[in-house]
N, C-alpha and C positions, 0 to 999 in steps of 0.2 A: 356676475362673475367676481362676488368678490368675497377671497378667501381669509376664513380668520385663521389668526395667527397660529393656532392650535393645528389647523389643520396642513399650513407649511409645514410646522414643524415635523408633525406626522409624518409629511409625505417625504421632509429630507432626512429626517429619522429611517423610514423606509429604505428610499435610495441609498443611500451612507452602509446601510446592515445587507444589503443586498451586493454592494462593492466589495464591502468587508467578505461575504461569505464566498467571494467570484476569484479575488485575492488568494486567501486562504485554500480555495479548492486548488488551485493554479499553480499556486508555488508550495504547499506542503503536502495537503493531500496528495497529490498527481502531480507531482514535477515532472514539469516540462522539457528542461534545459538540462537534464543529467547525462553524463555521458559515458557511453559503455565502451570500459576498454578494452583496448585490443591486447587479448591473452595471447600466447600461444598454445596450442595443445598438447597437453601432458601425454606424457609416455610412461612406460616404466612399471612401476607396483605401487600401489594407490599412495598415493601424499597427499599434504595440504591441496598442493596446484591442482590435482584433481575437483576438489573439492570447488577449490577460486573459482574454477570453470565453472565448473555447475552453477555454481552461483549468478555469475556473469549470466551464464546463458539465459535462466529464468528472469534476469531483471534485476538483482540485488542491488544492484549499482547506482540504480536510482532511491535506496534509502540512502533515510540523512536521521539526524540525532532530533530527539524531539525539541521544538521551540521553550526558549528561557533555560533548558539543563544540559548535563555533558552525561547526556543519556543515549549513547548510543546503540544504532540497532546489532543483536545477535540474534545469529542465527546456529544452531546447532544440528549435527549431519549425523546421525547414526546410522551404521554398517547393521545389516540384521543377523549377517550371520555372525560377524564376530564381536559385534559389541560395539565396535570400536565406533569414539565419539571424535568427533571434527567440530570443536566452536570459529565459528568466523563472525570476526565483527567489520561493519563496511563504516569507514569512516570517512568524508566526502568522497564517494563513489570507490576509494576504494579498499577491496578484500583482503584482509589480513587476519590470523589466526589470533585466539584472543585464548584467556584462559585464567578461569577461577568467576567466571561472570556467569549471571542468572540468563538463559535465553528466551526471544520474544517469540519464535518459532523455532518449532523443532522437524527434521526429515526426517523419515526412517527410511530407507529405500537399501537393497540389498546390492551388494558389490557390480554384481552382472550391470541389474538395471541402471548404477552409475558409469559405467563404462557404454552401455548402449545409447544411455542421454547425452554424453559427451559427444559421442560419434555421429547421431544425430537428434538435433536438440528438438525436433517436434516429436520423439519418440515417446515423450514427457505425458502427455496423455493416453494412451495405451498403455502406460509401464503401470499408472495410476489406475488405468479402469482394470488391467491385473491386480489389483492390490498389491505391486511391488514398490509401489511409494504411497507413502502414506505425512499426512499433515497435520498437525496439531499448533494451536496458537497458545503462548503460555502467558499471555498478558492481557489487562483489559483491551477492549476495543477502540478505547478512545485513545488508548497510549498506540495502540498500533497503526492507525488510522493518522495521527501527528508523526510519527517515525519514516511515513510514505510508503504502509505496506497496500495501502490502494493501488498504488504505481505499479505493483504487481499484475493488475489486470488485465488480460488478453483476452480479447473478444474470439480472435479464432483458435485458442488453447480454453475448450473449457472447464481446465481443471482448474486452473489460474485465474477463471472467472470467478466460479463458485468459491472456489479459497477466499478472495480478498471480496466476497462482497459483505459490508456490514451493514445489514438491515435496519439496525435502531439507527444509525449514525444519518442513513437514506430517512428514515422514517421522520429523523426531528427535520432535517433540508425539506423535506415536499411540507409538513407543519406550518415552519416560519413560509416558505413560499406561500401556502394559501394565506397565510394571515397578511401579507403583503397585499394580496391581490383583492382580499375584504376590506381592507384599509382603504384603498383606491380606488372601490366600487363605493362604498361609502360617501367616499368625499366627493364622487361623479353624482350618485342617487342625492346626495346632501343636496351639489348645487342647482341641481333640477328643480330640484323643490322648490326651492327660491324665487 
């Protein structure tokens, strides 16, 4: 049972990247501790607040600005029948309208179906399996994915599932995961040998 030092290293090189990626999912990917305000609900003829809401209600409020820049996340809302564009930027949790900025996602959903989302927000997948909202991402994957648009994901809305799931992002985590656990089988089969 006795290990060389290469293979310490290994294995706290492993542990340490395995912290690191458990870390990272925790608090940027999928934050945890985000809190969703309490709005009231709009009235009236569509405004920004409209918009807030909507936002609120699908999750926005758990974005946050990407790590190291002051890049934070937009979201931009277009009306289908009349055009009309809503940028909202969430800056620690929360909604405020923004304007002249590039966005990371865009909605298109038509007037009705934002007033029927507000009124009740699981209405949100039906309005989508209509084609009355539609989703587009306008940024890489990796910028969006650092922004907290994972934190998006609802298991029991599965529009909001499929939106935010990113496959290559998934595909390199199970990668280093097995290379972890060949690492570890290695240095078990090594000390057998022995």
């Amino acid at each position: 049972m006795n290990y060389s030092k290469v293979h310490i290293f290994l294995l706290v090189s492993g542990l340490l990247a395995l912290f690191l990626l458990g870390y990272l999912y925790y608090f940027l990917v999928s934050p945890q501790f985000a809190e969703k305000q309490e709005m009231k609900r709009p009235e009236g003829g569509l405004s920004f607040s409209h918009i807030a809401f909507f936002l609120n209600e699908i999750g926005a409020y758990k974005l946050h600005k990407e790590p190291f820049s002051d890049n934070y996340p937009v979201v931009e809302i277009k009306i289908k029948e009349t055009g009309e564009l809503f940028l909202a930027e969430i800056i620690d949790g929360n909604i405020s309208e923004a304007s002249g900025k590039e966005p990371d996602l865009r909605i298109m959903l038509s007037e009705k179906s934002l007033y029927q989302i507000i009124e009740s927000p699981d209405s949100l997948e039906s309005e989508y399996q209509k084609g009355q909202v539609t989703f587009q991402f306008m940024d890489d994957e990796t910028r969006l994915v650092l922004k907290g648009y994972r934190s998006l994901y609802n298991p029991k809305m599965p529009i909001t599932a499929n939106l935010v799931i990113f496959p290559r992002l998934g595909q390199g985590f199970w990668v280093l995961s097995l290379l972890i656990v060949t690492l570890l089988l290695g240095i078990i089969a090594e000390k057998e040998a022995i």
